[in-house]
N, C-alpha and C positions, 0 to 999 in steps of 0.2 A: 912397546905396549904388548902385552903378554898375549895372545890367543885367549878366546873363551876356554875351548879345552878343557886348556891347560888353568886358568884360572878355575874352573869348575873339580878340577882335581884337588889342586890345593885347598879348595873351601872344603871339600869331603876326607880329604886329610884330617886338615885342622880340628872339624866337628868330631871328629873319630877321636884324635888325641884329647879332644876335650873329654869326650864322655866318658873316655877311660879313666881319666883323672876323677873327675867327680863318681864313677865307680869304685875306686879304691880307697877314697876319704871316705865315701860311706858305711865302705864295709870293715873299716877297720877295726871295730869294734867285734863284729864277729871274727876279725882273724885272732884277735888278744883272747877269745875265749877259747884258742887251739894252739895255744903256747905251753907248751908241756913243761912242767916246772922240775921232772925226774921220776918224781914220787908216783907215778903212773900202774897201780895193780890194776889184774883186772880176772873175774873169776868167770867167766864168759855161761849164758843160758844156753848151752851148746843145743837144746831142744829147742827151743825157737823157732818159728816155719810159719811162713805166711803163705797159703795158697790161693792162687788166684783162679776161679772156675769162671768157665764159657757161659754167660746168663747177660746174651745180646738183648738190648732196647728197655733194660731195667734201670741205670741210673741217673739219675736228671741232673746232675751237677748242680746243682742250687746251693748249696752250702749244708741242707739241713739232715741231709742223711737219713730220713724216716724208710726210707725202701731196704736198708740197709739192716732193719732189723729181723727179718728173715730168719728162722730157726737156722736153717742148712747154712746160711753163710758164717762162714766160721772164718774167727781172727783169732788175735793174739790180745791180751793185757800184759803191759810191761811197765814194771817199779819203773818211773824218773830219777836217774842217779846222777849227780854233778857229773858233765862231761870228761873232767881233769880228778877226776876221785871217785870213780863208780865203787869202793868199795867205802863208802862215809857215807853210811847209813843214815845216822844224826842228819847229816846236811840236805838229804831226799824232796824230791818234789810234796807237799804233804797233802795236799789236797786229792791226791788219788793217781791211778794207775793211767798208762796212754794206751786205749785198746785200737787197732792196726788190720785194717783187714784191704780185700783188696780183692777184683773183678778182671773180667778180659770180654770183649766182643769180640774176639776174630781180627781188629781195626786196633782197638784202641785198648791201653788196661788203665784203672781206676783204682785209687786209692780211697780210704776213708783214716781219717785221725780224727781220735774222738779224747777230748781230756777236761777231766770235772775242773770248775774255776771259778772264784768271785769274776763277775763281769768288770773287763779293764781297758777303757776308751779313752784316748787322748787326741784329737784328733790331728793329724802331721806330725804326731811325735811315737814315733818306730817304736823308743824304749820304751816308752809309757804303754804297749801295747803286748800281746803276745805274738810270737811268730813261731815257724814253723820251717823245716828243712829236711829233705830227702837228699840221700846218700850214695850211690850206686857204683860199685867196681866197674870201672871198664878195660882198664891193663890188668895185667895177670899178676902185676907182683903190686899191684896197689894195695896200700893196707888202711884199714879202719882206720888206726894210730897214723896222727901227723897228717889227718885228708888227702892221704897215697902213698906218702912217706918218702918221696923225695928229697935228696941229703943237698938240691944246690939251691947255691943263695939265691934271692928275688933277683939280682939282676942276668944270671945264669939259667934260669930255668929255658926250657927251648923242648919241644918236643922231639930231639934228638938225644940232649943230658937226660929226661928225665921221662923216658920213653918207657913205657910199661907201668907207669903210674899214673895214669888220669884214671880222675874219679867224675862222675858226672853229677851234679847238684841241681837241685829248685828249690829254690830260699822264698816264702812267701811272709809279709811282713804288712800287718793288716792298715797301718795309720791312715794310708789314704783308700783302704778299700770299702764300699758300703755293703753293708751285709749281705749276699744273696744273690749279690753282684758278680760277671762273671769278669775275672782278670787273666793276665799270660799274652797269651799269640794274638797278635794283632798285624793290621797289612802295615800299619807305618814301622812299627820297629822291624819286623823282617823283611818289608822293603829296605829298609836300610840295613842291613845285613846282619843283627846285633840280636842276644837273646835278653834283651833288657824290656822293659813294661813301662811302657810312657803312663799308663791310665791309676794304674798303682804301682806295687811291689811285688810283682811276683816273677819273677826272673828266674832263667837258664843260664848256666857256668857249667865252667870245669877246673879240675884245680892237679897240680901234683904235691901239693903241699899249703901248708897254713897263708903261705908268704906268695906263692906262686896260686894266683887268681881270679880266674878273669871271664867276665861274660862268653858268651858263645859268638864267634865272630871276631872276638878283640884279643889281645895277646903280644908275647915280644915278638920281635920280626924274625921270621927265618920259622914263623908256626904257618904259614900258611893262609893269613887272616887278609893280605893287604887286600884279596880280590872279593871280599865280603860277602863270604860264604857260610856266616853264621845265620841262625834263626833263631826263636823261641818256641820252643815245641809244646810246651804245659800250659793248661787253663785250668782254672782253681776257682773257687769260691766258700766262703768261712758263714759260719753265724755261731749265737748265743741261745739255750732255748728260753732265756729271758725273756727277747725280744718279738717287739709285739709288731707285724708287719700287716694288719687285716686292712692298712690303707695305703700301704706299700711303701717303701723308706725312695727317700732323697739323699740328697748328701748332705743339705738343710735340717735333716730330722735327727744330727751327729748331737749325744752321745747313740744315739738310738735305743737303749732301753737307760731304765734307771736302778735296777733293781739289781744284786749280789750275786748269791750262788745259784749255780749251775752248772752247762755243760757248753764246752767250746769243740765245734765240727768243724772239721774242713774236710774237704773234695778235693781232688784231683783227678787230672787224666792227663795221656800224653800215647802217640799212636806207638804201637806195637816197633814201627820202624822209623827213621824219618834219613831226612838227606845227608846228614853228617857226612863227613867224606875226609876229616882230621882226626877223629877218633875224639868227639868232646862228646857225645853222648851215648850212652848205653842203648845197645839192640836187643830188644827182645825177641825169641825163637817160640813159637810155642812147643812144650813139653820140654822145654829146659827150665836148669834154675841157676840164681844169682843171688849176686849178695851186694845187701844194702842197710840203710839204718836210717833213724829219724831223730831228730833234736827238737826241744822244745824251749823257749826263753820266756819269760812271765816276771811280769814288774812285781815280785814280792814283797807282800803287806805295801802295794801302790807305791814302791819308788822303784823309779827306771831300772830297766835291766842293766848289768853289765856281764862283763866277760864267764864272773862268777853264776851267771843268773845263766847261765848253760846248760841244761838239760840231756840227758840220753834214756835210748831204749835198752841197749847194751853197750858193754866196754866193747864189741869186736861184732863182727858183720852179722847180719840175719838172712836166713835162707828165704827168697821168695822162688815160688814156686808157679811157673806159669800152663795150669793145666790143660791140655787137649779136652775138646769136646767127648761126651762121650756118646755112645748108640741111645738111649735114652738123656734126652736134653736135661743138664742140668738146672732147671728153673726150680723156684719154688713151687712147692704145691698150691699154696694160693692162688695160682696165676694159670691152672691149669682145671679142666673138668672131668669130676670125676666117670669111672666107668657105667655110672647109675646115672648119668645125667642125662636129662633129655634132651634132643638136640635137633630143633626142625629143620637141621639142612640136612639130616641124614635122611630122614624121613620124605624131604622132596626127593634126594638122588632116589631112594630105594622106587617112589613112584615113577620117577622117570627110565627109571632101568627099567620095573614090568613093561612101562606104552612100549620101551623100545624094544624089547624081547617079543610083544606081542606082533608088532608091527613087523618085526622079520620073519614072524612065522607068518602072516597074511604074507607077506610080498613071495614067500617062498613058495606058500600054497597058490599063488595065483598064478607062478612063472609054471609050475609043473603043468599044470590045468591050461597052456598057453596063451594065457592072457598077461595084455600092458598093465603096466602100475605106474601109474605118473602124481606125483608130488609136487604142490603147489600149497605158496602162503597166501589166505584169506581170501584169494579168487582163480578159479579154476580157468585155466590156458585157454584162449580161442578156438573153436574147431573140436575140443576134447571129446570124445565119442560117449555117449552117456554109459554103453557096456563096458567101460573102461573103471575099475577100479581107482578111486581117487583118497590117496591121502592129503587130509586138510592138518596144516600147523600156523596158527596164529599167534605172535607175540605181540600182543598191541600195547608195550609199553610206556607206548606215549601217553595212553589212558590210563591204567594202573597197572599194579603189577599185577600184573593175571595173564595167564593164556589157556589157549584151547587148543586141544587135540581130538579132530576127526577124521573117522576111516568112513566111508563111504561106497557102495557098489549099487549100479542099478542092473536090473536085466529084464529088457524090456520097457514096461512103461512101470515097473514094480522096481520102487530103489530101497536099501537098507544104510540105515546110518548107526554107526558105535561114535557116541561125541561125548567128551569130557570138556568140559564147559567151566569157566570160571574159575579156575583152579589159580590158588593164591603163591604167591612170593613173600615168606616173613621172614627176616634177617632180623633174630634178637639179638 
């Protein structure tokens, strides 16, 4: 009889080889649309440049993108060309251009993909759906062409044969995700060591080629995977602006709108850095750049995608660009008040600065002259001598926001009081 263990080993084996397996049935449909038939031109938009600027606590990941229209946030619009024929004009995505823009907080950078589309919901059926996929160099000789272009067969790939070609990917594939919804990193799949999405489809990989690829975490043996050191690093969320959410969607409320054309958003984020420690995902440096690309797949005129149903932004990588903050924060203007604007907390510091300027010229004038100054909140000390100068400060915020500032001196049986009285706290 086997040890627990030891049996507890083999079941997390077992579960591992499964999910692999059901991993690579699924995707094999996107590896058929990265089979290169020869015929491969490609006239590359060598200007292309996504920059990604510093504007911390702006985007809400919802799916719907509206914070994103900001003048100053600047993207890219890029023609959809057949992934395997970027120069077959004829063949082009027709409905319109994928504009691509993209963020950083210091933590994290975000994405936005924005693409016009009849609205297309099926629900558990991937094809019948659009999806979406990010691209990222992380070896130095990975290439756009072949998803890194390593030359060994599936059963040979090893991050040793084909070392200097991992590309890093996030595939999101909407069939089981509800609008608005957030999908990606979760505790149970990266508790279990794997960059796959139990809740929908949005999953972390790496790849060195079309044939060679595999979640983050999983892999042939001899990659470093048995001790289950993979995660899923991306959280995503999509919507339609068809769709009408003013009582909030279910997964009961699928197809979720009913209505035709418009525009399809997706979100993304994923942090700045994360644990990798095999080289399956790309590190971002801020004030570096990288190169990366996006795909798009859409069930045209309503029949399932296939291989052909491939999408790109370019034949060959796109510069992103991950900017340093600068001395003047770059937020929108909207988000900021103007030089003319009135502002009652400046107005409280500037009164509170006179009392306290006034008040060291009293304590100063009083120390020359050799006299105590003693300061007390709301009741003056036992024993205090009445020719003793007394400042009074009370914050009785338990009551409201108000306090009082008085200076007081007596001499003799003749006292003088300077009190500021009631003075208000308004925080608009």
């Amino acid at each position: 009889m086997l040890p627990v263990r030891v049996k507890r080993f083999h079941m997390a084996v077992w579960i591992k080889c499964f999910i692999a397996t059901i991993v690579v049935c699924h995707m094999n449909g996107f590896v058929e649309s990265h089979n290169d038939d020869g015929n491969f031109h490609c006239d590359s938009d060598g200007d292309a440049k996504i920059q990604a600027y510093y504007m911390p606590g702006f985007v809400s990941l919802d799916g719907k993108g509206d914070e994103w229209d900001e003048p100053n946030i600047t993207g890219y619009s890029f023609p959809l060309m057949p992934a395997l024929h970027p120069d077959d004009h004829d063949n082009k995505y027709e409905k319109g251009e994928m504009t691509l823009k993209a963020l950083h907080d210091g933590h994290s950078v975000f994405f936005l993909l924005q693409v016009p589309g009849d609205y297309r919901y099926v629900k558990g059926q991937s094809r019948s759906c659009p999806s979406v996929a990010l691209m990222f160099q992380v070896g130095e000789d990975a290439t756009y062409k072949d998803m890194g272009g390593c030359d060994e067969e599936p059963n040979k790939c090893s991050s040793k044969s084909c070392s200097g070609h991992e590309v890093d990917i996030m595939h999101f594939s909407i069939g089981t995700a509800i609008p608005g919804r957030l999908y990606g990193a979760n505790i149970i799949d990266n508790f279990n060591g794997t960059g796959r999405d139990t809740f929908g489809h949005l999953v972390d990989l790496y790849a060195w080629n079309p044939h060679c690829r595999y979640l983050d975490g999983l892999g042939p043996e001899g990659n470093g995977n048995s001790s289950y050191t993979g995660q899923n690093d991306w959280q995503g969320a999509w919507w339609h602006d068809t769709i009408d959410d003013s009582s909030g969607l279910l997964e009961s409320a699928s197809p979720y709108s009913s209505s035709n054309d418009g525009v399809y958003t997706f979100e993304f984020s994923r942090p700045l850095r994360t644990l990798d420690r095999l080289n399956q995902d790309v590190q971002f440096v801020i004030g570096e750049s990288y190169k990366f690309s996006a795909a798009f797949w859409y069930p045209v005129n309503g029949n399932p995608w296939t291989g052909s149903g491939h999408y790109s932004v370019n034949c060959d990588w796109v510069t992103l660009e991950i900017i340093q903050a600068e001395k003047e924060l770059h937020v929108p203007s909207s988000t900021l008040s103007s030089s003319g604007d009135f502002n009652p907390l400046n107005v409280f510091s500037f009164v509170l600065s006179l009392a306290a300027f006034g008040i060291s010229l009293f304590i100063a004038w009083s120390i020359r002259k050799g006299k105590t100054v003693g300061i007390y909140t709301n009741r003056p000390p036992l024993g205090a001598s009445k020719s003793v100068p007394m400042i009074r400060i009370s914050f009785p915020f338990h009551k409201s926001c108000k306090f009082i500032l008085e200076v007081s001196h007596c001499k003799g049986s003749v006292c003088s009081t300077l009190s500021l009285k009631d003075l208000s706290i308004q925080i608009l």
